[in-house]
C-alpha positions in Angstrom: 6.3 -9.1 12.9 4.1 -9.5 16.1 5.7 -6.6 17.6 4.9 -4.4 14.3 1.5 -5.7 14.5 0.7 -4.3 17.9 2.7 -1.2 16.7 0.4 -0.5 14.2 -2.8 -1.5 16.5 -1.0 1.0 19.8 -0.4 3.3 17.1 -4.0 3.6 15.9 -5.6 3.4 19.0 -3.2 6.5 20.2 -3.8 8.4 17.4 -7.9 8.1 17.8 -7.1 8.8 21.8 -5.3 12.0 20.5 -7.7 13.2 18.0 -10.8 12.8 20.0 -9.1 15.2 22.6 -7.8 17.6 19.6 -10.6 17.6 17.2 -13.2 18.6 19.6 -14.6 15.2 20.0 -15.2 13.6 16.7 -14.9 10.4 17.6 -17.3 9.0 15.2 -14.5 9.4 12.2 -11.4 8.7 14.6 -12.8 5.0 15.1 -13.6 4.8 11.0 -9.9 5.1 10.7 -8.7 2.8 12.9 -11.2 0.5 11.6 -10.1 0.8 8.2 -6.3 0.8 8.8 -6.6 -2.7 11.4 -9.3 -3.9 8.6 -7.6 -3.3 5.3 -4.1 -5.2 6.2 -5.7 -8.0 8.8 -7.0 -10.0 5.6 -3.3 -10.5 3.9 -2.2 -12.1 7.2 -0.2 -15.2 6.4 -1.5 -18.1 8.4 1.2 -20.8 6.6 2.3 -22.4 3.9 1.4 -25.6 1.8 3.5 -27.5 -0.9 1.9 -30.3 -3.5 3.5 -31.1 -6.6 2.4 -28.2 -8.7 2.3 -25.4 -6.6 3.2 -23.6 -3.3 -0.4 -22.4 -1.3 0.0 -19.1 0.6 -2.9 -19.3 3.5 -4.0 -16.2 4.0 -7.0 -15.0 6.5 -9.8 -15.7 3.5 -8.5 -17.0 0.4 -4.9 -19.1 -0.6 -2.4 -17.4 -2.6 -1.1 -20.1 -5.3 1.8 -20.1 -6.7 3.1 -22.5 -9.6 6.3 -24.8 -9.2 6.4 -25.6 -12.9 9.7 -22.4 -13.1 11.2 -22.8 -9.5 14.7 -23.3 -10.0 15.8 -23.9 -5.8 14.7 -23.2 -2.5 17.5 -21.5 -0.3 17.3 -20.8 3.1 18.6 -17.5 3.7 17.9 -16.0 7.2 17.3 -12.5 6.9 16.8 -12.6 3.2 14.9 -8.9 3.3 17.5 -7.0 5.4 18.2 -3.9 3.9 15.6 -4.1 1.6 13.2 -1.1 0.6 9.4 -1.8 -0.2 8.0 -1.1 -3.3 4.5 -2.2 -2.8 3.2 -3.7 -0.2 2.6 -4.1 3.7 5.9 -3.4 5.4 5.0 -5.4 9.1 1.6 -4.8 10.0 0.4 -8.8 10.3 2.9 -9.5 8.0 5.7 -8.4 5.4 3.9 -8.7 2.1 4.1 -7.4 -1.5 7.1 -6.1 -3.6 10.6 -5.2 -2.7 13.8 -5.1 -3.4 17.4 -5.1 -1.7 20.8 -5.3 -3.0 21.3 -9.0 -3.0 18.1 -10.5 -4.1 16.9 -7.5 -6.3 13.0 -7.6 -7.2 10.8 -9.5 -4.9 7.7 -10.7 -3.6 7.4 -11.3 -0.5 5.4 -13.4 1.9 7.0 -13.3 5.5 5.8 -13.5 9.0 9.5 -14.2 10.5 11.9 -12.5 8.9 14.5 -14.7 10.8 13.2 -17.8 8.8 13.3 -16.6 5.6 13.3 -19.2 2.2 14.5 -17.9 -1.2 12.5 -19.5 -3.9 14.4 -18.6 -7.3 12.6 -19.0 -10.2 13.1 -18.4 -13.5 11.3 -15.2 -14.0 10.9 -14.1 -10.2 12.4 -14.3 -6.6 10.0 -15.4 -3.8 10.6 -14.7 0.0 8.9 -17.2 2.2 8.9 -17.7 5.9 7.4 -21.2 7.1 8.0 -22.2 10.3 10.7 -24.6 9.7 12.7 -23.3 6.9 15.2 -26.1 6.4 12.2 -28.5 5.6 10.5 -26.2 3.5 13.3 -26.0 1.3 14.7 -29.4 1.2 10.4 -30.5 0.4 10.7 -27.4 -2.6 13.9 -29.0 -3.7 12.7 -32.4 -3.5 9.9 -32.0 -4.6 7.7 -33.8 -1.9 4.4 -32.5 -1.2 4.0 -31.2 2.8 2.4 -29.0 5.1 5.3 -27.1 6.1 3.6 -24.2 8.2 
């Protein structure tokens, strides 16, 4: 995900580098752009993940996305859980994997990933979640458990 990040960042700061030279120097809306695209997915950035005993907090840059335990059926740990998957809706690497998707195995989902390596399944009754915490074994034995944590 890091190295999609500074894609994205090389990638705009290329592009503004290209069009200054080709658009006879309007830099001024060159460095909107690049300003919108770094600013409009910086703020869903997943900074970890928090369990209590009725729901799973997302940290994002500003605000925690919360998400209720009451339906969760298990927590699987399933590394590489969004291989092959297409995007729906949604932010497909740049500070993080988030949004809809779907692939063969885990049809519809939401996802919330930083590592793709480390991904955690959460099935619930009405939805698939993909997480990513930093120590994915934990995370899902806590989710299964049902002991609150701080698992990244």
């Amino acid at each position: 995900m890091r190295i999609a990040s500074w894609g994205i960042v090389a990638f705009c700061v290329m592009a503004t580098a290209a069009l200054f030279f080709f658009a006879e120097g309007r830099l001024a809306w060159n460095v909107v752009w690049l300003v919108l695209v770094v600013a409009g997915a910086a703020p869903f950035t997943i900074r970890g993940y928090t369990i209590n005993e009725n729901e799973i907090g997302v940290r994002r840059l500003f605000w925690t996305t919360r998400i209720k335990r009451d339906q969760l059926i298990r927590a699987e740990v399933m590394p590489n859980a969004m291989r092959g998957s297409l995007r729906t809706c949604g932010n497909g690497g740049a500070f993080s994997f988030t949004g809809w998707y779907w692939n063969k195995a885990l049809r519809s989902y939401r996802a919330f990933v930083t590592h793709q390596r480390n991904t955690v399944v959460l099935w619930f009754a009405n939805k698939t979640i993909v997480m990513s915490p930093d120590d994915p074994e934990r995370f899902a034995e806590d989710l299964n458990g049902k002991e609150p944590s701080d698992a990244g």
